[in-house]
VEXPASE-617512 format. One record per residue: chain; x, y, z of N, C-alpha, C in turn. Coordinates in steps of 0.05 Angstrom, whole numbers. Layout:
+-------+--------+--------+--------+--------+--------+--------+--------+--------+--------+
| chain |   n_px |   n_py |   n_pz |  ca_px |  ca_py |  ca_pz |   c_px |   c_py |   c_pz |
+-------+--------+--------+--------+--------+--------+--------+--------+--------+--------+
|     A |      X |      Y |      Z |      X |      Y |      Z |      X |      Y |      Z |
...
+-------+--------+--------+--------+--------+--------+--------+--------+--------+--------+
END
This chain:
+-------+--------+--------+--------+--------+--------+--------+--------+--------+--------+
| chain |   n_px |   n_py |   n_pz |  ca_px |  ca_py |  ca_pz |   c_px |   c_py |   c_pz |
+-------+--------+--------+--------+--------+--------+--------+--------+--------+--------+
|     A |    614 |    443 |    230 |    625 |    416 |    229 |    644 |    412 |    253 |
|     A |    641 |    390 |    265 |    664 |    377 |    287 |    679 |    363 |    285 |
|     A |    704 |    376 |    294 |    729 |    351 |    280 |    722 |    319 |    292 |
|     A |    719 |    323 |    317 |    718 |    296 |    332 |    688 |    297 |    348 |
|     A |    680 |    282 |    344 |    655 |    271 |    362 |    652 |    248 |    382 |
|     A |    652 |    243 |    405 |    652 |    218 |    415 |    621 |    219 |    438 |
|     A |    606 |    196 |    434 |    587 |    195 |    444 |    580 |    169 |    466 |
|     A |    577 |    169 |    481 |    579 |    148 |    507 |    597 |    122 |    499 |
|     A |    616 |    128 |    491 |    641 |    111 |    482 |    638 |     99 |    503 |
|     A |    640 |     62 |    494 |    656 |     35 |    528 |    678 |     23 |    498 |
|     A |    693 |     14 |    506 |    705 |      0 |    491 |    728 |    -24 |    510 |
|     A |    727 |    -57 |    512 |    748 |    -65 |    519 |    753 |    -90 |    509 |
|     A |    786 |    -96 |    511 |    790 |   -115 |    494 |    784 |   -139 |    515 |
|     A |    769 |   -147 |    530 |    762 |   -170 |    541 |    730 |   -164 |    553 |
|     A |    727 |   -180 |    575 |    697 |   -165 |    587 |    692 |   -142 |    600 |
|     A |    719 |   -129 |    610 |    717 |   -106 |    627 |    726 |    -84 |    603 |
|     A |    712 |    -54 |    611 |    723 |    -37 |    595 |    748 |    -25 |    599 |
|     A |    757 |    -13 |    574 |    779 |      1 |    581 |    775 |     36 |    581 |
|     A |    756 |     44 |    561 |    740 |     67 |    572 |    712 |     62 |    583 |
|     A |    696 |     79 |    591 |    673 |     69 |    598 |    653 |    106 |    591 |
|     A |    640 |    103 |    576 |    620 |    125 |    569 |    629 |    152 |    569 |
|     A |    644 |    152 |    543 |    665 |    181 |    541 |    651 |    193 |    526 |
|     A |    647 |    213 |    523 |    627 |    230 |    505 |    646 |    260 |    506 |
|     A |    654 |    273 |    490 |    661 |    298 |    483 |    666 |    310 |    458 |
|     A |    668 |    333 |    448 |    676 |    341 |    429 |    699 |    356 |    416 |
|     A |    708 |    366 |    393 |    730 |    377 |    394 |    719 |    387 |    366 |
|     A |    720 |    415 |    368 |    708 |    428 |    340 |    735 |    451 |    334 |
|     A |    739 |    453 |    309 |    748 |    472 |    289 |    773 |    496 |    305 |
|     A |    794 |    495 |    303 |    804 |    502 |    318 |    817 |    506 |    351 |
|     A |    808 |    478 |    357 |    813 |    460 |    391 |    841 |    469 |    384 |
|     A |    845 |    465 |    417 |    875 |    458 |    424 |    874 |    445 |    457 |
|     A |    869 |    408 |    458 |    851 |    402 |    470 |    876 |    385 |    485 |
|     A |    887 |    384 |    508 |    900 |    357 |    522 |    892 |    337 |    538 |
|     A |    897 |    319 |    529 |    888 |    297 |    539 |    910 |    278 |    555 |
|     A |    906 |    276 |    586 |    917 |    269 |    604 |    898 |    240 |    624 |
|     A |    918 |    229 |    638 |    912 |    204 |    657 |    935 |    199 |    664 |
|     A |    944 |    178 |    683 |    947 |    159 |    685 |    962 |    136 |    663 |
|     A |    984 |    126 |    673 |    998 |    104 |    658 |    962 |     74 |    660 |
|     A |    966 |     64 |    643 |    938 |     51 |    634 |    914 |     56 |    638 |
|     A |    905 |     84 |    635 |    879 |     95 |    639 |    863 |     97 |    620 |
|     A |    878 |     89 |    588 |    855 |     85 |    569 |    867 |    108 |    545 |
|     A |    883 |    122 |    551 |    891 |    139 |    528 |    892 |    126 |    507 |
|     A |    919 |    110 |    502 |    921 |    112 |    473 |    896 |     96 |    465 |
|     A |    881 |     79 |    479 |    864 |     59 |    469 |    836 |     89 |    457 |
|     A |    837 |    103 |    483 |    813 |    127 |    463 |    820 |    147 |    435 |
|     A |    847 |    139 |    439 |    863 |    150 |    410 |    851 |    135 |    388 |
|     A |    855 |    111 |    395 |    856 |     85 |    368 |    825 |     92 |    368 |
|     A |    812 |     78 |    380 |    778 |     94 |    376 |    774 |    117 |    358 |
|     A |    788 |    135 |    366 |    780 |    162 |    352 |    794 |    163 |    326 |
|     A |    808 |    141 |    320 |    818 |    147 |    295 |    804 |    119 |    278 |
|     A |    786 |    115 |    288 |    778 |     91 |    276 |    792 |     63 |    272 |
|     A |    811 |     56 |    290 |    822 |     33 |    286 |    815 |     10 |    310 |
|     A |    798 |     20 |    325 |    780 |     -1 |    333 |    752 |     12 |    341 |
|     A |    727 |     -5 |    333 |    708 |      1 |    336 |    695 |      3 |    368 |
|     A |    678 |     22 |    376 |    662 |     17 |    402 |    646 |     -4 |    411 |
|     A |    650 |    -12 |    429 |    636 |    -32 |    441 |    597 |    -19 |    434 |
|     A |    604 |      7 |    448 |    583 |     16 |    454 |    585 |     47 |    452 |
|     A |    567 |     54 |    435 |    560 |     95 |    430 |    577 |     98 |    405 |
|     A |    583 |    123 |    391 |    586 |    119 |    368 |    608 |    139 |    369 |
|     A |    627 |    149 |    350 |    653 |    165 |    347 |    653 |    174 |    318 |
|     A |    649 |    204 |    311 |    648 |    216 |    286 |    679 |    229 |    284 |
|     A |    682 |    231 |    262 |    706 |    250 |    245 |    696 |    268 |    221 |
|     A |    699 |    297 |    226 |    681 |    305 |    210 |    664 |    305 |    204 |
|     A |    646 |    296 |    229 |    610 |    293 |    221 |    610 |    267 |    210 |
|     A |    632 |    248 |    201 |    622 |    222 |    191 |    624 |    202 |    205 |
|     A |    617 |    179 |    213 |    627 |    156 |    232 |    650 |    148 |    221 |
|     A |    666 |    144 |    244 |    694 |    138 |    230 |    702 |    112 |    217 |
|     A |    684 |     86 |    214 |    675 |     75 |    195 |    672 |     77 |    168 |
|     A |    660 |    102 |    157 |    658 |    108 |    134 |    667 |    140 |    125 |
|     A |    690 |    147 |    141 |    711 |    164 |    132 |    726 |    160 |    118 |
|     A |    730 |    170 |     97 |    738 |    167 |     85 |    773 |    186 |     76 |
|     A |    769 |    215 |     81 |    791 |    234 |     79 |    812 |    231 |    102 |
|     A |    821 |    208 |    101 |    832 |    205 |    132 |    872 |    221 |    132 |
|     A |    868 |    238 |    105 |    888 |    254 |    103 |    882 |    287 |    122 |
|     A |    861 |    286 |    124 |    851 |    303 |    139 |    867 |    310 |    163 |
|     A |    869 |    283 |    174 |    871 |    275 |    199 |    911 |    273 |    214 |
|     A |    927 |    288 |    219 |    961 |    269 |    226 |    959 |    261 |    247 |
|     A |    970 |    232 |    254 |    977 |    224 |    274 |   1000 |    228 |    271 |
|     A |   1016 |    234 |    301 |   1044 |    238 |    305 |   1042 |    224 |    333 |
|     A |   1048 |    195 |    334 |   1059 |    177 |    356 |   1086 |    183 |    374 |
|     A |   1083 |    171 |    394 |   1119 |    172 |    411 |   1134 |    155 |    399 |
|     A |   1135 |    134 |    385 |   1148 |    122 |    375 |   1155 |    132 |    340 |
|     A |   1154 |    148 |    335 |   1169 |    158 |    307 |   1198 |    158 |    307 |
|     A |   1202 |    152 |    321 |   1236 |    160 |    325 |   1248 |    133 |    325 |
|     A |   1241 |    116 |    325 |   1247 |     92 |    323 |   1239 |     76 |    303 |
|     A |   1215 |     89 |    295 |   1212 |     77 |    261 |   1219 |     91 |    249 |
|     A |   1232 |    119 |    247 |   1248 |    122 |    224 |   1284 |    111 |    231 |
|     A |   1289 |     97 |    246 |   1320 |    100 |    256 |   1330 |     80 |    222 |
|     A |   1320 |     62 |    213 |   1328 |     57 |    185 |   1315 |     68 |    161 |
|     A |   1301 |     85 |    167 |   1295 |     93 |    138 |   1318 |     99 |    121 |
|     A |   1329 |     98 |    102 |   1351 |    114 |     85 |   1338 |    130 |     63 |
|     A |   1316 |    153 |     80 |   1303 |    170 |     57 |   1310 |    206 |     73 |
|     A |   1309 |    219 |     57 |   1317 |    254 |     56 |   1285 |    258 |     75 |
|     A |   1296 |    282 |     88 |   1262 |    293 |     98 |   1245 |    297 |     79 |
|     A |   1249 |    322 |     59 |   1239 |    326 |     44 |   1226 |    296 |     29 |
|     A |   1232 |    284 |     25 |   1211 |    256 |     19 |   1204 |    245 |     31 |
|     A |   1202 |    251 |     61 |   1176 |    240 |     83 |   1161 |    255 |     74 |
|     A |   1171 |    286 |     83 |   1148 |    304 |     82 |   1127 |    301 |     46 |
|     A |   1146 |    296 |     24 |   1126 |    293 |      9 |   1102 |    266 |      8 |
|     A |   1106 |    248 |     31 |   1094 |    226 |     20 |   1065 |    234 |     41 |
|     A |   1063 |    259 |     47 |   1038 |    273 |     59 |   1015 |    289 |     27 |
|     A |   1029 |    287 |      8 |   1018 |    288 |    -15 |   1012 |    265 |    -33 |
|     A |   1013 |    242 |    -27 |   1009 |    218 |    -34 |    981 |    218 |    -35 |
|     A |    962 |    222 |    -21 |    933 |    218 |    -33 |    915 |    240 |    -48 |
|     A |    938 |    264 |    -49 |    930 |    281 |    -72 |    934 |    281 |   -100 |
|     A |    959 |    259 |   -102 |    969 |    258 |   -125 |    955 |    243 |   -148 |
|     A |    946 |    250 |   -167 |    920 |    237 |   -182 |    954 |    217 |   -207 |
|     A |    937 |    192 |   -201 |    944 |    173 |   -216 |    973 |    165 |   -205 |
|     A |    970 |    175 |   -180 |   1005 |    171 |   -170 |   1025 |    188 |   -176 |
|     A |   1027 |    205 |   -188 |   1034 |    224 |   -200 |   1049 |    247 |   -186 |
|     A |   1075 |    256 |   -186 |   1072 |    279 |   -170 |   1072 |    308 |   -181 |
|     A |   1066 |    324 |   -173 |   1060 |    355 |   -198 |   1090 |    375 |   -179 |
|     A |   1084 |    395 |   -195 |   1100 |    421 |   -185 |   1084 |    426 |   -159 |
|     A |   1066 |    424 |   -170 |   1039 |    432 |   -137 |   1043 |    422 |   -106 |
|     A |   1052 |    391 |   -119 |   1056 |    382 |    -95 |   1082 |    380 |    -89 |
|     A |   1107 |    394 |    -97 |   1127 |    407 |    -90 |   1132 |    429 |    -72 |
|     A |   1124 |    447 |    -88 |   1113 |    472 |    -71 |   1102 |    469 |    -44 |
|     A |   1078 |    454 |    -45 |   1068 |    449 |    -19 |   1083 |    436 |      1 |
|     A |   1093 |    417 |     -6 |   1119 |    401 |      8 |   1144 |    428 |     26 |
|     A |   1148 |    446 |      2 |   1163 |    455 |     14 |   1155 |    479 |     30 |
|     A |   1131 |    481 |     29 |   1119 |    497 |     49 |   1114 |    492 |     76 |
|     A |   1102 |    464 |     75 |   1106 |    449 |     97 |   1126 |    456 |    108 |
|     A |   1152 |    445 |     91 |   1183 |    448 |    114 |   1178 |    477 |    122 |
|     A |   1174 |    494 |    104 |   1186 |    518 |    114 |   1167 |    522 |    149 |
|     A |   1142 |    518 |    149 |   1128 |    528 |    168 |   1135 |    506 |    190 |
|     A |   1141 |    480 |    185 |   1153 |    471 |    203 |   1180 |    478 |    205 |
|     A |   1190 |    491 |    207 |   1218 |    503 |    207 |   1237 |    491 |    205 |
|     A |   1239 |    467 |    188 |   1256 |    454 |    182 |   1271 |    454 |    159 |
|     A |   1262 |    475 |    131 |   1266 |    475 |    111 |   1289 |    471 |    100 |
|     A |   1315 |    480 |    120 |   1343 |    479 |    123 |   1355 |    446 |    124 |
|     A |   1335 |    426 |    125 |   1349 |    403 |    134 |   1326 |    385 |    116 |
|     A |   1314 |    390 |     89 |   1303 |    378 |     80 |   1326 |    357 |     66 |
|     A |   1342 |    358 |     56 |   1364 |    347 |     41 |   1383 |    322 |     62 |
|     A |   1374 |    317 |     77 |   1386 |    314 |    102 |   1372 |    286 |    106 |
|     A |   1382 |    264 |    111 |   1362 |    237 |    118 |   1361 |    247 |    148 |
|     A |   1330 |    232 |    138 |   1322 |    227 |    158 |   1330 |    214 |    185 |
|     A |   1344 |    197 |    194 |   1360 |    183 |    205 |   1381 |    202 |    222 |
|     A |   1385 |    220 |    208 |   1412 |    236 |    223 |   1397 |    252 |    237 |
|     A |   1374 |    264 |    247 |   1365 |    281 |    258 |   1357 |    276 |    282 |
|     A |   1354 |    296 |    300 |   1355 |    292 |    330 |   1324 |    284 |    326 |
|     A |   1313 |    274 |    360 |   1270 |    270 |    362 |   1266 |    285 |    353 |
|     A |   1269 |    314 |    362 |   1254 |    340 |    362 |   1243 |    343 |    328 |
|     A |   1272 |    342 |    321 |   1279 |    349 |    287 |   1261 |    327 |    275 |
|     A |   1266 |    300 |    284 |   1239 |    278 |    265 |   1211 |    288 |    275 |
|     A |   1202 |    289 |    293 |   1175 |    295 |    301 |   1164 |    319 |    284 |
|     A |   1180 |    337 |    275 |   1176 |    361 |    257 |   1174 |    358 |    234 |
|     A |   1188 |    335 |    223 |   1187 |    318 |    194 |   1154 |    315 |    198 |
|     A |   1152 |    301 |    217 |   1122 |    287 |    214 |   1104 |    300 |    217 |
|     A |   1111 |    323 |    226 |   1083 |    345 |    227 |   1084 |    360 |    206 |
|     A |   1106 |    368 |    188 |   1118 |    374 |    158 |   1094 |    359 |    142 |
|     A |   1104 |    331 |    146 |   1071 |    310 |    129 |   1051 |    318 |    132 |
|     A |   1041 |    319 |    154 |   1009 |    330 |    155 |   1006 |    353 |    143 |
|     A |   1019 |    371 |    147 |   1013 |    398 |    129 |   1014 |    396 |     99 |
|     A |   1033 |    377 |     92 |   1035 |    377 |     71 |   1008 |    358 |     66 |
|     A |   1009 |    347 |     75 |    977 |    330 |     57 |    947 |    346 |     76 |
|     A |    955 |    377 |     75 |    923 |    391 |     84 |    910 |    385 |    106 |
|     A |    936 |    368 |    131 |    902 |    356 |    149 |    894 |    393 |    172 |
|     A |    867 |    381 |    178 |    859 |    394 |    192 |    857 |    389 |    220 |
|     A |    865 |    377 |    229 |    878 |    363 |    255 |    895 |    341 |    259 |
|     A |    917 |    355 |    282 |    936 |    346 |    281 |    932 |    318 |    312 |
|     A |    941 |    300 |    311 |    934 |    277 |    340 |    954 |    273 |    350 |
|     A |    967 |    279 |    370 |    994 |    271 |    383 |    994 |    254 |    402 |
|     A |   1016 |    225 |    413 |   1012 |    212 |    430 |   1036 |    215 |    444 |
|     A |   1035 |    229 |    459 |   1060 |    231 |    487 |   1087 |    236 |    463 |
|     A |   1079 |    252 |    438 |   1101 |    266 |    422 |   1132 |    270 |    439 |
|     A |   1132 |    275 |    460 |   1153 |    289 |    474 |   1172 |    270 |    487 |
|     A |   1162 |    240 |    498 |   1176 |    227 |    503 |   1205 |    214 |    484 |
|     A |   1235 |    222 |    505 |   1258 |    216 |    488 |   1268 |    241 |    476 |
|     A |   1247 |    266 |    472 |   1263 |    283 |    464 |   1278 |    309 |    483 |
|     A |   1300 |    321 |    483 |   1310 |    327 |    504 |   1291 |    354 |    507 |
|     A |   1302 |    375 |    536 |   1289 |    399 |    539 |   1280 |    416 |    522 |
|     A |   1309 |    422 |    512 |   1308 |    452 |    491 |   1287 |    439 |    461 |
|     A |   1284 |    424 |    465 |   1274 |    413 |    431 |   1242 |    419 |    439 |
|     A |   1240 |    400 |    466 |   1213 |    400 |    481 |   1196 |    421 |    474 |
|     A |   1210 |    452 |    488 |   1204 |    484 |    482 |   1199 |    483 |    456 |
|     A |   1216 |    484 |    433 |   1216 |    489 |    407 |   1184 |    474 |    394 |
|     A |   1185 |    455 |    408 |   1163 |    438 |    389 |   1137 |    447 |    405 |
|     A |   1132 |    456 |    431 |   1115 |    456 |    438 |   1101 |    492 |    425 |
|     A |   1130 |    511 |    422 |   1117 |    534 |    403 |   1124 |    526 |    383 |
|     A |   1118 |    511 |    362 |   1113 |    505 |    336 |   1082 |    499 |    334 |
|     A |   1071 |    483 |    354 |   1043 |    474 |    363 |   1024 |    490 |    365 |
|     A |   1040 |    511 |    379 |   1020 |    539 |    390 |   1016 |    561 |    378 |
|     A |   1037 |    554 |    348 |   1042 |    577 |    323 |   1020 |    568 |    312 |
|     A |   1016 |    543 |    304 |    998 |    524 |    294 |    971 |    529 |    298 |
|     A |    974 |    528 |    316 |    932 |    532 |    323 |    922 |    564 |    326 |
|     A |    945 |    576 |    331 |    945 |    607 |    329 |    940 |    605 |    299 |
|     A |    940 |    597 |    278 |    935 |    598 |    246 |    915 |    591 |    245 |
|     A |    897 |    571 |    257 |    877 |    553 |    260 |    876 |    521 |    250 |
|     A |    904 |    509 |    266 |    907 |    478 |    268 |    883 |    466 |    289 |
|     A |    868 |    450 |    284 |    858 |    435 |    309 |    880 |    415 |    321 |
|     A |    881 |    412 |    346 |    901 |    394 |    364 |    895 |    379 |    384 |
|     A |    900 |    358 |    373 |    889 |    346 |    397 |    916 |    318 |    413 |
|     A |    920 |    326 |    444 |    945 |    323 |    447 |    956 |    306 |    470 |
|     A |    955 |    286 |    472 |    957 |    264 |    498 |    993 |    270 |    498 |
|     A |    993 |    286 |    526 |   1016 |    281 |    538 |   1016 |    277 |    573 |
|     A |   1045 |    269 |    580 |   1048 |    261 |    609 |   1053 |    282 |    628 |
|     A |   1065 |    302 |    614 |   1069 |    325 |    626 |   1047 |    354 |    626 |
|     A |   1032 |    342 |    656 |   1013 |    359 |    654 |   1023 |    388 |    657 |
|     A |   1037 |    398 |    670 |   1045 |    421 |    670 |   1054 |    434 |    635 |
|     A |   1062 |    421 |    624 |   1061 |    433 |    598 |   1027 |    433 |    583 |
|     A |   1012 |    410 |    588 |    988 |    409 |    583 |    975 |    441 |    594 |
|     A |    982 |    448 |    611 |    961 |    466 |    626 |    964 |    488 |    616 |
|     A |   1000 |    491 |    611 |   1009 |    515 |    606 |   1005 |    529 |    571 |
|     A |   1002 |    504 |    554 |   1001 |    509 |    522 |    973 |    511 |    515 |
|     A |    951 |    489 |    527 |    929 |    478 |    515 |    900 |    495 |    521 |
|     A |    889 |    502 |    510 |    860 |    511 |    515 |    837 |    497 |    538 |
|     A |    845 |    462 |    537 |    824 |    454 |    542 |    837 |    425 |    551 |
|     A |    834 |    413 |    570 |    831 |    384 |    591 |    815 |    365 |    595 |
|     A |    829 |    348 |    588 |    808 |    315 |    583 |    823 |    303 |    603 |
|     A |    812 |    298 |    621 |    821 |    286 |    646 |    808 |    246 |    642 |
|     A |    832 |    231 |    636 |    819 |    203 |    629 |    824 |    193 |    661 |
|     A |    809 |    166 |    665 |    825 |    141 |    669 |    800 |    128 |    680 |
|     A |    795 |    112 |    648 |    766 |     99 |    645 |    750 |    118 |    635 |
|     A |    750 |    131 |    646 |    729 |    145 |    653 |    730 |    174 |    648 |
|     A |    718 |    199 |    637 |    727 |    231 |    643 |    718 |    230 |    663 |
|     A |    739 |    241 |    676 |    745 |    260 |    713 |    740 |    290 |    704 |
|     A |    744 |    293 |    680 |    739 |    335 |    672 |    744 |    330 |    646 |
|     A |    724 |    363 |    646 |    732 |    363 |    610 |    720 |    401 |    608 |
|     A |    743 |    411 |    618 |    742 |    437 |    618 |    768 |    456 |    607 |
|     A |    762 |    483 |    623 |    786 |    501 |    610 |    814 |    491 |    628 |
|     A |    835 |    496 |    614 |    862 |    481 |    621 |    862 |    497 |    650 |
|     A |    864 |    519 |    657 |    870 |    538 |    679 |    850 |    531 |    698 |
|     A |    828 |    519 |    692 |    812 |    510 |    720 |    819 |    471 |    725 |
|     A |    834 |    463 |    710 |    845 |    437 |    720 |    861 |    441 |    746 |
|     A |    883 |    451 |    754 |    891 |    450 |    772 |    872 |    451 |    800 |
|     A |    869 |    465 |    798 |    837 |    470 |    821 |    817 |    445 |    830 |
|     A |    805 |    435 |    801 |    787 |    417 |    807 |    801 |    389 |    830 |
|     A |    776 |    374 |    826 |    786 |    345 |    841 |    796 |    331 |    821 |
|     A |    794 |    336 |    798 |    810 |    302 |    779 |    835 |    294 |    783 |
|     A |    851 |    305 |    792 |    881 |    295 |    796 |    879 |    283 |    824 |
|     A |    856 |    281 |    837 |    862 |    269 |    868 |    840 |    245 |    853 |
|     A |    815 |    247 |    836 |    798 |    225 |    827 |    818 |    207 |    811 |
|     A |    821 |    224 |    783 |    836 |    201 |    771 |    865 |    199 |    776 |
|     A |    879 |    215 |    787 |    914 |    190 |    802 |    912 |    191 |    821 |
|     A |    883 |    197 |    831 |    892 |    171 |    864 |    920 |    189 |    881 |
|     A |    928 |    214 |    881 |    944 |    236 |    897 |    928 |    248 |    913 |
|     A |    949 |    256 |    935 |    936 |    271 |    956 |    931 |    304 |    947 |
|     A |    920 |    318 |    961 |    918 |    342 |    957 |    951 |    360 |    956 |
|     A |    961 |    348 |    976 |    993 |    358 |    974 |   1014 |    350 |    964 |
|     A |   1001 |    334 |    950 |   1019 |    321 |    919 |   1010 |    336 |    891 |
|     A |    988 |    348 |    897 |    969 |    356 |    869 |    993 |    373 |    861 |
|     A |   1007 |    396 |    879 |   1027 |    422 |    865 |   1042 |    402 |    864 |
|     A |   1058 |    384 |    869 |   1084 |    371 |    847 |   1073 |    368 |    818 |
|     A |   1060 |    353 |    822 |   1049 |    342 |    797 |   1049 |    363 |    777 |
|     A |   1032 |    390 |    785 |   1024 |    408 |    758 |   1041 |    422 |    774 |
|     A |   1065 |    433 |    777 |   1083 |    444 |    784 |   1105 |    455 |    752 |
+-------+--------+--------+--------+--------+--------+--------+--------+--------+--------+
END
């Protein structure tokens, strides 16, 4: 089974596309980054792959199912750059984010000892367990972004989706969260991970999705630097390429 399937994907919100014939996969233990370009089509191939807008054209599976008629979409965490700003009013404890990742296990609404435990397993492996009692609100990015990856574990997904997670949060947290990630898929999390900072892309990830429109590459992270996609898709010179992945 394949977590993600995408098959000559075009998708755009007017007459021109915003991707144009993306096709790749991401099976059972990925740890996959996905890089471009400021308007190259990322988050728009995000929303695609999570089924919240349909393809123009070619088809996009989750779990072998079209993401149309997916249904386990607990399976699945999104963890956006903007969490940190929708929780700035919540007035709820972590530990009750993290349990509302048990919300579609709970039969009849219900919550059990089961899904306590699990909850607090979650914290513990997100290493937050210490600050479950703690609103949410008082906690640094680093510390919310860990809440939210707390959720997904807690509600079983098998892949985790990140969108430029890192933006706003300072250095030392950056480190922390990026080995929490890499503890993660070392267990066998699938990951799949749009960030700006390719040099951390290259350095954590297995594997490079080079967007903008279009895939420029879709290989192992350590042969990105080398290739041409950073001179195809950002338009840099050859002696700009080492800043960049520097």
């Amino acid at each position: 089974m394949t977590h993600i399937t995408a098959e000559n994907v075009s998708f755009g919100y007017t007459t021109s596309h915003v991707v144009r014939d993306i096709s790749f996969t991401i099976e059972p233990g990925a740890y996959v980054g996905l890089v471009g370009p400021n308007g190259s089509g990322k988050s728009t191939l995000l929303q695609l792959l999570l089924g919240l807008h349909e393809p123009d054209r070619g088809q996009i599976e989750l779990f072998d199912s079209p993401t149309r008629a997916f249904v386990d979409r607990e399976r699945v965490g999104y963890v956006a750059q903007d969490v940190t700003t929708n929780t700035k009013e919540m007035p709820i404890t972590v530990e009750e984010v993290v349990l509302m990742g048990r919300f579609p296990h709970a039969g009849f609404g219900r919550i059990t000892a089961d899904d306590r435990e699990r909850t607090r397993a979650a914290l513990r492996k997100a290493g937050i367990d210490h600050l479950a009692e703690k609103r949410i609100t008082k906690l640094s990015g680093g510390q919310r972004q860990r809440s939210y990856i707390a959720r997904a574990l807690a509600g079983e997904a098998d892949l985790l989706v990140f969108d430029e997670p890192t933006v706003g949060i300072d250095a030392e947290s950056i480190g922390d969260f990026f080995s929490l990630l890499d503890d993660l898929n070392r267990d066998g999390m699938s990951i799949l991970l749009v960030e700006h900072d390719i040099e951390a892309v290259i350095e954590h990830t297995e594997r490079v999705l080079c967007l903008n429109g279009e895939l420029y590459f879709d290989g192992p992270s350590e042969a990105f630097p080398e290739s041409d996609a950073l001179e195809r898709a950002y338009g840099i010179t050859t002696g700009e390429r080492a800043e960049v992945t520097r």
